[in-house]
Backbone as CSV, one residue per row, in Angstrom:
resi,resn,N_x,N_y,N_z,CA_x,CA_y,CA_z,C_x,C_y,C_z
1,UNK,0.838,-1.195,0.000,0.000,0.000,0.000,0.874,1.246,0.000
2,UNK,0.231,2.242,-0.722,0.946,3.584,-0.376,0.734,4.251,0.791
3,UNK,1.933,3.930,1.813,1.462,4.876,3.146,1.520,5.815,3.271
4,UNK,2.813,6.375,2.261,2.740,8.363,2.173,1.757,8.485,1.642
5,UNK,1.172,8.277,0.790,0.073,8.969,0.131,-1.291,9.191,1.177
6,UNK,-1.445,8.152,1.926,-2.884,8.100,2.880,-2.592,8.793,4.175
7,UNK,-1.133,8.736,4.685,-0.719,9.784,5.720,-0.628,10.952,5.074
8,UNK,-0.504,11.223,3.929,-0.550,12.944,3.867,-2.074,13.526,3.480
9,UNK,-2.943,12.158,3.277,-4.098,12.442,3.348,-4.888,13.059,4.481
10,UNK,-4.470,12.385,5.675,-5.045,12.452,7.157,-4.313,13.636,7.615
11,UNK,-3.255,13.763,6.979,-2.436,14.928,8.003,-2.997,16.151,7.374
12,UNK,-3.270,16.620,6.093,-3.842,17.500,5.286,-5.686,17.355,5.466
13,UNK,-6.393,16.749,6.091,-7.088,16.560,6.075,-8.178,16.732,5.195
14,UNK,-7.874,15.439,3.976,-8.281,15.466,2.922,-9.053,14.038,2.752
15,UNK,-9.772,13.998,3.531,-10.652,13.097,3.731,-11.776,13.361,3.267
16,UNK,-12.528,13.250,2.203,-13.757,13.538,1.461,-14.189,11.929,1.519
17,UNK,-13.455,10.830,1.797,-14.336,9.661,1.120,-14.620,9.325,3.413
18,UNK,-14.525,10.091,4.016,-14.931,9.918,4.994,-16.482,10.176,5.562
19,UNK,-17.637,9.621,5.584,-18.999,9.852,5.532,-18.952,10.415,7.122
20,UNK,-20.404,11.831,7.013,-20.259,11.950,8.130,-21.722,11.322,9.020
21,UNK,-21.909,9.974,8.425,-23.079,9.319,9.012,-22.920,7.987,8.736
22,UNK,-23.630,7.143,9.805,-22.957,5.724,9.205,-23.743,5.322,7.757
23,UNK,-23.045,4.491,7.234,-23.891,4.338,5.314,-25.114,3.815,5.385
24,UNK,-25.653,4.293,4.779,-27.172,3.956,4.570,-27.246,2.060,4.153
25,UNK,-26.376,1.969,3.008,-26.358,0.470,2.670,-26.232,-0.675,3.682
26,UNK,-24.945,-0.322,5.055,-24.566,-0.790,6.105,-25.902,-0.911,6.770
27,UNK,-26.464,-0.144,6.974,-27.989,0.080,8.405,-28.691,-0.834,7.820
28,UNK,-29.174,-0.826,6.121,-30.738,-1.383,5.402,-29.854,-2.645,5.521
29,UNK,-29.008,-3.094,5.519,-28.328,-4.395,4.885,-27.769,-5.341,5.493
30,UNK,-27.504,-4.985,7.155,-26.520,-5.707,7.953,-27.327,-6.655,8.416
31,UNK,-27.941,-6.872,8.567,-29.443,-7.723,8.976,-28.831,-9.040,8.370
32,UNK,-28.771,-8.901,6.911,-28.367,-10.234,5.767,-27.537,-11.204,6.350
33,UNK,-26.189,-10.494,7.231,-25.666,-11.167,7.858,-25.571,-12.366,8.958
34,UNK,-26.932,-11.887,9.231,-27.539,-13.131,10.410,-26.290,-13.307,11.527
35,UNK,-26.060,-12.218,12.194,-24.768,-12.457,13.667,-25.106,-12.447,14.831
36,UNK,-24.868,-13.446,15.584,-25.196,-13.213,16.977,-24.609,-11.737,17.625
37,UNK,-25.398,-11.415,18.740,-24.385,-10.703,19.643,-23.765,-10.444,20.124
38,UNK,-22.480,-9.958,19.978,-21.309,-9.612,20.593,-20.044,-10.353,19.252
39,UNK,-20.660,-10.493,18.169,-19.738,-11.169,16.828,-18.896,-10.319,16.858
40,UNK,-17.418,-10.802,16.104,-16.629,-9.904,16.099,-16.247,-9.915,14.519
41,UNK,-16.592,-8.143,14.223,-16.698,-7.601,12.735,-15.573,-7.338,12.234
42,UNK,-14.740,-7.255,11.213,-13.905,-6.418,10.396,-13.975,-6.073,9.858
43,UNK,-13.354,-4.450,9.906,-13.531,-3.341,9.194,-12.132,-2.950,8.522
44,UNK,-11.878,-3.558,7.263,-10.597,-3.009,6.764,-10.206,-1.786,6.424
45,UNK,-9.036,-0.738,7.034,-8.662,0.064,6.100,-9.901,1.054,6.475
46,UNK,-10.259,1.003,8.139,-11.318,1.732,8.729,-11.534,2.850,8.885
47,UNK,-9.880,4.197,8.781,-10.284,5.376,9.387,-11.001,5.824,10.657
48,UNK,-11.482,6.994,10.318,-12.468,6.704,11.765,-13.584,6.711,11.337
49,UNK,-14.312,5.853,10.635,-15.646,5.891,9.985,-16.519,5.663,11.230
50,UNK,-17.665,6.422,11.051,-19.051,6.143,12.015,-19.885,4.849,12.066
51,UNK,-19.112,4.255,10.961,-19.447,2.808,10.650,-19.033,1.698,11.959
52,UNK,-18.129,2.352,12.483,-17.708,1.695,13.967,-18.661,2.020,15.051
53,UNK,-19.244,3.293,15.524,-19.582,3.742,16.227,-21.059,2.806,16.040
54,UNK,-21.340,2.850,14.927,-22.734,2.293,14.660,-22.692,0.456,14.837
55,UNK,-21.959,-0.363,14.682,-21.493,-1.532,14.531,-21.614,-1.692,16.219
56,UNK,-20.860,-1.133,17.182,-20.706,-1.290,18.632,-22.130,-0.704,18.871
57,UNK,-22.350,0.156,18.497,-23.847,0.469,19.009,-25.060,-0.960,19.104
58,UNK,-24.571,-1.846,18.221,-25.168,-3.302,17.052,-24.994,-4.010,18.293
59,UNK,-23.911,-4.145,19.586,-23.289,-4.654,20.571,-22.662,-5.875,20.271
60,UNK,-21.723,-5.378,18.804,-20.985,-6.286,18.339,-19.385,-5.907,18.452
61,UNK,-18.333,-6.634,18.595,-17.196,-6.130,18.303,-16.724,-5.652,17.500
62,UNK,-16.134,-5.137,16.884,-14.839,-4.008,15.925,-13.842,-4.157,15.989
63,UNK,-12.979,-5.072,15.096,-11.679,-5.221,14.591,-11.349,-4.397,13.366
64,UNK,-10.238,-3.430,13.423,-10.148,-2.680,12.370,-8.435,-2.772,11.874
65,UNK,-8.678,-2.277,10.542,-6.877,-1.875,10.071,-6.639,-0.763,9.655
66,UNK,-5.889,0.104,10.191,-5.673,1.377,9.475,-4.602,1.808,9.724
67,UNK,-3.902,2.170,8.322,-2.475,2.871,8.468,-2.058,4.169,9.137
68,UNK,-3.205,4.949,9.790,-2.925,6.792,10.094,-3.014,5.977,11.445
69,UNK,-2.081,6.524,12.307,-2.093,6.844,13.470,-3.032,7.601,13.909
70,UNK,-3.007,9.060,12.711,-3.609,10.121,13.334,-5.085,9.967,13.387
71,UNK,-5.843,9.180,12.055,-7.174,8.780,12.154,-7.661,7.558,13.411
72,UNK,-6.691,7.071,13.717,-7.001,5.845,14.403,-7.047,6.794,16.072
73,UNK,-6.556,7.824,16.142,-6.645,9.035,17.384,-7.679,9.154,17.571
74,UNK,-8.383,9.700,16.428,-9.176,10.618,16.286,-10.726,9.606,16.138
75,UNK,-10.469,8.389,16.092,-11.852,7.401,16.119,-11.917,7.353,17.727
76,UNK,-11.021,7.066,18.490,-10.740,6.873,20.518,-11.479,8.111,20.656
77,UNK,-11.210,9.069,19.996,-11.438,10.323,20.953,-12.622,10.987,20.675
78,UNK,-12.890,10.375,19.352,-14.356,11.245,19.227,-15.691,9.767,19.425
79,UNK,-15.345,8.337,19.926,-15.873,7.464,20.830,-15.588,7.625,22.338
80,UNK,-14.405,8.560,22.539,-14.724,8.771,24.116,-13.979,7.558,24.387
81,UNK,-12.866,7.002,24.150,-12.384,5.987,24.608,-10.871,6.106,24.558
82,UNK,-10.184,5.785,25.849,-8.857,6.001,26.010,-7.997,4.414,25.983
83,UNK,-7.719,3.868,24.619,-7.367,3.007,24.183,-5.895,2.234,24.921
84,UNK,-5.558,1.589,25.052,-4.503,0.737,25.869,-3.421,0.405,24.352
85,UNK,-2.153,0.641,24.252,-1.682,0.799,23.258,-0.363,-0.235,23.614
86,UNK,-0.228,-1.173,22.263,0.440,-2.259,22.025,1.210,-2.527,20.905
87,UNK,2.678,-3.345,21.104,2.854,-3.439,19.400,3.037,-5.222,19.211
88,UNK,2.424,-5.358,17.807,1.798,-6.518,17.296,2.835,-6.819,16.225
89,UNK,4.036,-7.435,16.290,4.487,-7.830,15.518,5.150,-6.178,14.473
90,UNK,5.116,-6.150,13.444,5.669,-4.572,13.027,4.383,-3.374,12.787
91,UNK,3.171,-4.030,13.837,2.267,-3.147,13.833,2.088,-2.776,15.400
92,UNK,0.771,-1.230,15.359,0.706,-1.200,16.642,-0.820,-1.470,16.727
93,UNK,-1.063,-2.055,18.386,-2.447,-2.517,18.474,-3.177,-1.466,19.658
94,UNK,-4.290,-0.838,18.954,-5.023,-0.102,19.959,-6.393,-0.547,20.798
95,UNK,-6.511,-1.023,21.804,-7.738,-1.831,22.446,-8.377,-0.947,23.503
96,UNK,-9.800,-0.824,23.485,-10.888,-0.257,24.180,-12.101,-1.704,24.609
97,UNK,-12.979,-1.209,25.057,-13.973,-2.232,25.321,-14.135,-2.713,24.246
98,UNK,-14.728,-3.636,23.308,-15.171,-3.821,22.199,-14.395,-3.518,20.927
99,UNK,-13.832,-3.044,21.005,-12.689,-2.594,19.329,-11.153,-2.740,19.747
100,UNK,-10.838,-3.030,18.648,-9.808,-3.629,18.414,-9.316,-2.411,17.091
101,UNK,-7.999,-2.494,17.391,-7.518,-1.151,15.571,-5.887,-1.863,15.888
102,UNK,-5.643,-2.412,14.144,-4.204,-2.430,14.249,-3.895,-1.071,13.492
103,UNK,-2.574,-0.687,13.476,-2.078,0.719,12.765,-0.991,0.273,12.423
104,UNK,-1.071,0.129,10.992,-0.111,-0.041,10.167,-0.820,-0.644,8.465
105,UNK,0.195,-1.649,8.185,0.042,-2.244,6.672,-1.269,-3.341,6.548
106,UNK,-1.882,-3.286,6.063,-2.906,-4.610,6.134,-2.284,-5.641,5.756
107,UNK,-1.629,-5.995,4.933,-0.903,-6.787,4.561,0.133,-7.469,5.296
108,UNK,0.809,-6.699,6.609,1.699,-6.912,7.570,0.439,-7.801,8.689
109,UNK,-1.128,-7.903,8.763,-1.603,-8.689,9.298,-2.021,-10.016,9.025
110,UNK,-1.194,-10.445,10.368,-1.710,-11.643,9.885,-2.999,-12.557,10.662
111,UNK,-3.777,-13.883,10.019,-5.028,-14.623,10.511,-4.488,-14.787,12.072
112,UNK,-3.362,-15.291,13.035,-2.865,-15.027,14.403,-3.292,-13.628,14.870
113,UNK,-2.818,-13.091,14.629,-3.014,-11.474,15.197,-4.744,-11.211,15.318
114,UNK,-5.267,-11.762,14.340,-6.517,-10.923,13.916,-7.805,-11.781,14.951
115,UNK,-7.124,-12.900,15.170,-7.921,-13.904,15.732,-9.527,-14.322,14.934
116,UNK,-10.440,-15.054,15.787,-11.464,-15.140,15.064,-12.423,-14.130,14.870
117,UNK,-12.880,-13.879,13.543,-13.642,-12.875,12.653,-15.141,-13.694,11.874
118,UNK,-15.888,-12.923,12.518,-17.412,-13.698,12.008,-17.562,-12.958,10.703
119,UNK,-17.455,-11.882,10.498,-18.112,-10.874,9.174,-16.723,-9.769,9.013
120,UNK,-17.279,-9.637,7.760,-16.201,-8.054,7.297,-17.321,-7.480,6.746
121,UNK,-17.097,-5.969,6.800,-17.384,-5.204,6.620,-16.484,-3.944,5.858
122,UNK,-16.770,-4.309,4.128,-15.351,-3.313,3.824,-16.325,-2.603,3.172
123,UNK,-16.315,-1.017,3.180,-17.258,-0.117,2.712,-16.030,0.774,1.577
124,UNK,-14.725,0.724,2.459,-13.133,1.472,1.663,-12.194,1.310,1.607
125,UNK,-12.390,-0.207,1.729,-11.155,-0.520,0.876,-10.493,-1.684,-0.127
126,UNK,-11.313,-2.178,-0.811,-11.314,-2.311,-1.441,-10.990,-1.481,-2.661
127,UNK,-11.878,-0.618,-2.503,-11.858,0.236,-3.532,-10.837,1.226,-3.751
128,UNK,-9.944,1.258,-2.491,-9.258,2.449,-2.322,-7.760,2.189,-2.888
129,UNK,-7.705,0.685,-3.366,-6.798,0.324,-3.494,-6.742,0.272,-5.177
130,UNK,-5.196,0.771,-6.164,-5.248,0.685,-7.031,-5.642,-1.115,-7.736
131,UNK,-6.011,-1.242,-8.724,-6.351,-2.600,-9.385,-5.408,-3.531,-9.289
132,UNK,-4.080,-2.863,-9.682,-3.106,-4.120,-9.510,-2.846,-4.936,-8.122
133,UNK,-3.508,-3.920,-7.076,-3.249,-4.715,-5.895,-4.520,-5.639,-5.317
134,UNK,-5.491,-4.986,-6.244,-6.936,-5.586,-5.463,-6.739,-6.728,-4.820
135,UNK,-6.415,-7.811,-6.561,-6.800,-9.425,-6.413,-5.835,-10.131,-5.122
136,UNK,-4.781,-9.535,-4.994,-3.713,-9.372,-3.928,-4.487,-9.077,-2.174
137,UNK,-5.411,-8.289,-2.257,-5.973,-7.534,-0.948,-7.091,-8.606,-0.744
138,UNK,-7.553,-8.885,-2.022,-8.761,-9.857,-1.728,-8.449,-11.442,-1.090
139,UNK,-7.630,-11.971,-2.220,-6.960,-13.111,-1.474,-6.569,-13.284,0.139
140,UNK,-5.635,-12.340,0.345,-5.270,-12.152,1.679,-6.151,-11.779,2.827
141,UNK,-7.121,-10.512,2.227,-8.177,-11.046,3.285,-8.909,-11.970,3.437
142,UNK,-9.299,-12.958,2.587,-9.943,-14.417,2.973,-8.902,-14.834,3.604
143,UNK,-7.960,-15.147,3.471,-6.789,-15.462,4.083,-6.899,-15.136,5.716
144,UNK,-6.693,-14.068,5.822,-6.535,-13.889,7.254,-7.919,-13.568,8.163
145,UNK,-8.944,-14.105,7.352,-10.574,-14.106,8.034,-11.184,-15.157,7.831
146,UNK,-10.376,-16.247,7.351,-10.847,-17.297,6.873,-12.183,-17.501,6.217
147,UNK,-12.207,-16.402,5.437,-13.312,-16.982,4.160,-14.553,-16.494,5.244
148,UNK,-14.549,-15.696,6.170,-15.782,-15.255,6.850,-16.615,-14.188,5.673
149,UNK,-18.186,-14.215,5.698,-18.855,-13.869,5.096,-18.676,-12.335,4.812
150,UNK,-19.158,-11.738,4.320,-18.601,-9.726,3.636,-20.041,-9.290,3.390
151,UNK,-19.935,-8.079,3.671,-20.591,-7.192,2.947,-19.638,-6.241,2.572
152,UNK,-20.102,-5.712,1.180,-18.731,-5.306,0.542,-19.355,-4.089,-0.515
153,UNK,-18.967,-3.029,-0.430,-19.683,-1.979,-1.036,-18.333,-1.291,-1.742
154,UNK,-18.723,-1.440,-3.345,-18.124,-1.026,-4.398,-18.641,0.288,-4.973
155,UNK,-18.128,1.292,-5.821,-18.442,2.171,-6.518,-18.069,1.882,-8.287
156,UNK,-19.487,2.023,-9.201,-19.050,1.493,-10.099,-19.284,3.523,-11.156
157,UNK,-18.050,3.374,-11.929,-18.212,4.770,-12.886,-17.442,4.617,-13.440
158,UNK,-17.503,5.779,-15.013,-16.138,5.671,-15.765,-14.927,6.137,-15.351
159,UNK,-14.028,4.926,-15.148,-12.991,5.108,-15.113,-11.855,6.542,-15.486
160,UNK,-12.238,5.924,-16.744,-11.582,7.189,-17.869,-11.577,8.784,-17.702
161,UNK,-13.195,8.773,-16.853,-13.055,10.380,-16.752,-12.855,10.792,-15.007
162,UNK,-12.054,9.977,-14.215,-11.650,10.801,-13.190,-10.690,9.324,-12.434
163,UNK,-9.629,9.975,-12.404,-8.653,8.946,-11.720,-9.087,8.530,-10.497
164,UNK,-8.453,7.673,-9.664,-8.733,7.016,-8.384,-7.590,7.289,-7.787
165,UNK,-8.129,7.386,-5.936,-8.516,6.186,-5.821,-10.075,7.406,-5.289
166,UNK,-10.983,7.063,-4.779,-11.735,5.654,-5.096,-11.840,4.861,-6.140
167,UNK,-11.077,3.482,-6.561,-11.357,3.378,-8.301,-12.445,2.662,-8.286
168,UNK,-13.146,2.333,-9.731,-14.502,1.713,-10.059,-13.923,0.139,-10.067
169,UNK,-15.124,-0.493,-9.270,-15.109,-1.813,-9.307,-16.400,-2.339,-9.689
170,UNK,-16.486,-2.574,-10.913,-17.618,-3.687,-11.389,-18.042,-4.821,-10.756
171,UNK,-19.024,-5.431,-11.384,-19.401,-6.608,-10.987,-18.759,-7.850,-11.696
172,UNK,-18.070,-7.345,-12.560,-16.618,-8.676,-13.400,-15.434,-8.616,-12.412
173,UNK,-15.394,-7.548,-12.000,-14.132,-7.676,-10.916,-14.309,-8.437,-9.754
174,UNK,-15.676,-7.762,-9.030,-15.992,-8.604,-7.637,-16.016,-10.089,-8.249
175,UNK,-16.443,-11.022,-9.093,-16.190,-12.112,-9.483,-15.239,-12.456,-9.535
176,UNK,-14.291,-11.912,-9.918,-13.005,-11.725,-10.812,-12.381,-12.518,-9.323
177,UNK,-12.141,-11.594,-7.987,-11.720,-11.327,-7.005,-12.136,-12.801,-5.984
178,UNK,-13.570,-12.779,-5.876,-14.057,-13.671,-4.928,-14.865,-14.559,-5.289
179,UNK,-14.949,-14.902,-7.071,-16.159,-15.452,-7.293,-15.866,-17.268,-6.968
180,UNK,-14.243,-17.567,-6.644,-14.254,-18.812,-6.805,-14.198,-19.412,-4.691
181,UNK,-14.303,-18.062,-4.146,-14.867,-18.354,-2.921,-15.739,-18.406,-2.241
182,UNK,-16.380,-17.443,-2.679,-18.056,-17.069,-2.373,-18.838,-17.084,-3.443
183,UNK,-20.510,-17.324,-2.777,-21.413,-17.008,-3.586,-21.883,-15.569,-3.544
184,UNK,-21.796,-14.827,-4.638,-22.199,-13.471,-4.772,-23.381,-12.731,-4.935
185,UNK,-23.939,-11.909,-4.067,-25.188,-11.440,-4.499,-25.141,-9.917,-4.291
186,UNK,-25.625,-9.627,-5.339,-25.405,-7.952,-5.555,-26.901,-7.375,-4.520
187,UNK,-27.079,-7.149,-3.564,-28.216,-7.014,-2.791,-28.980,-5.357,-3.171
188,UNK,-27.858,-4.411,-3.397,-28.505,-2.916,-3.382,-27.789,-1.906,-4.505
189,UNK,-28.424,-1.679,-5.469,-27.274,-0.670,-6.076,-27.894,1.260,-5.870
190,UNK,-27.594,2.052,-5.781,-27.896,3.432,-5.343,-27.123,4.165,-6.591
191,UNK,-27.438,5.416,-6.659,-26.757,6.280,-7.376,-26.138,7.349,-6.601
192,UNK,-25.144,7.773,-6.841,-24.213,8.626,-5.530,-25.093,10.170,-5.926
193,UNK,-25.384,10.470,-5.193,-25.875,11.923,-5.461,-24.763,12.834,-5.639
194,UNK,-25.289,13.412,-6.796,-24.266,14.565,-7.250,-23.234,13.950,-8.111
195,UNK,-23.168,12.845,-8.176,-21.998,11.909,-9.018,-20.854,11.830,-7.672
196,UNK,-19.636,11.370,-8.392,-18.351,10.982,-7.817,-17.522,12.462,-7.631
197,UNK,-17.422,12.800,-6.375,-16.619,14.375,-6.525,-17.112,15.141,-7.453
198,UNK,-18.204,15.477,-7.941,-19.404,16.142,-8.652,-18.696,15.830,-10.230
199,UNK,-18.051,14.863,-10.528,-17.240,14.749,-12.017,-18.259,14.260,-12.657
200,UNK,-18.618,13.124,-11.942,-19.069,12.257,-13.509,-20.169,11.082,-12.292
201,UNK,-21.168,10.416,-13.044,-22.547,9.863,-12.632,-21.592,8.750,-11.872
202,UNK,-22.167,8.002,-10.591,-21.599,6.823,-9.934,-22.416,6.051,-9.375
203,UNK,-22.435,4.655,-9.329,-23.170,3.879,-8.464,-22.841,3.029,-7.398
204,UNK,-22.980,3.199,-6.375,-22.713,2.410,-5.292,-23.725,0.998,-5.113
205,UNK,-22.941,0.097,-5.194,-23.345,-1.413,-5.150,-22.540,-2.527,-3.739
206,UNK,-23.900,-2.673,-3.024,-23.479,-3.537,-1.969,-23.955,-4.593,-2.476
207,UNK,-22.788,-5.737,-1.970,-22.204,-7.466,-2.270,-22.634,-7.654,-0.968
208,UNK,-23.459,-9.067,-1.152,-23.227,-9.912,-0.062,-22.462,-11.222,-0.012
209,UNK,-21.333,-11.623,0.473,-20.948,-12.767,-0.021,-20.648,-13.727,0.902
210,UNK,-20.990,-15.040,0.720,-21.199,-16.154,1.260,-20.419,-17.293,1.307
211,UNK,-19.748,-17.886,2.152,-18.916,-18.510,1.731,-19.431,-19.943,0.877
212,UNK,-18.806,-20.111,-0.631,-19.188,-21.259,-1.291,-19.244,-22.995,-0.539
């Protein structure tokens, strides 16, 4: 992953793909999942999305990965939680009641560290990642979640007329990626209001996927 690039994101605070409400797709959709209480979720490549706040609200756990220190601050402090701070191998581990945040490389985690994971929940990152690394990000997270079930929310638009990252991920890719692990079901597609950074028309499409 590029870590300068996403630390000078957080430090410049140029966070636009940061929602300031948890996602609408997440609330109508998490249901699909069928999890007991107190499951423990992953959230890759988390930031400080409200998507956490809302998940623990669920009175489920929160396992997250994120490379900013400074975002992974700023999720403790605006939850009101003064985190117990650890290092995990060449990462560091931040623990509160219920959540879990490594800070560092996703890729530097491994299925040990992460322990057992009922669901993921990737809303950004997937997408955030250029193409050549996807099939790479995808693998490895089955890998280190053992093939636990996803909800997985893609943005699909032309490419051509506005670089990434967020880049566009079709529904040939999500196949492409997970089709020979899971069964795929495209559950919700939306249109982004206003388009993608007001450029050009976009659709947001939540995956549910199952393990085959």
């Amino acid at each position: 992953m590029n870590s300068t690039f996403w630390q000078a994101k957080w430090q410049r605070n140029e966070i636009g793909f940061h929602e300031h409400r948890p996602n609408v797709l997440l609330v109508r959709n998490f249901p699909a999942l069928c999890l007991q209480h107190g499951a423990r979720v992953f959230v890759p490549l988390c930031g400080k999305s409200l998507d956490i706040h809302w998940l623990l609200a669920q009175g489920h756990q929160v396992v997250g990965c994120e490379l900013s220190p400074l975002a992974v601050g700023q999720l403790f402090a605006e939850l009101g939680l003064a985190p117990h701070v650890s290092i995990c191998g060449t990462m560091q581990r931040y623990d509160a009641e219920g959540l879990c945040i490594y800070v560092g490389d996703i890729f530097d985690l491994t299925a040990d560290a992460l322990g057992q994971i009922d669901a993921v929940y990737d809303r950004a990152a997937l997408i955030a990642l250029p193409p050549a690394q996807q099939a790479d990000y995808a693998a490895h997270l089955c890998a280190i979640t053992h093939q636990a079930p996803q909800l997985l929310i893609c943005l699909e638009y032309d490419q051509s007329r506005l670089a990434g990252p967020p880049f566009s991920v079709d529904a040939a890719q999500v196949s492409q990626y997970y089709g020979a692990t899971f069964t795929l079901t495209c559950v919700e597609r939306v249109m982004v209001p206003g388009g993608l950074k007001g450029a050009c028309p976009a659709t947001e499409a939540l995956w549910h996927l199952v393990p085959a």
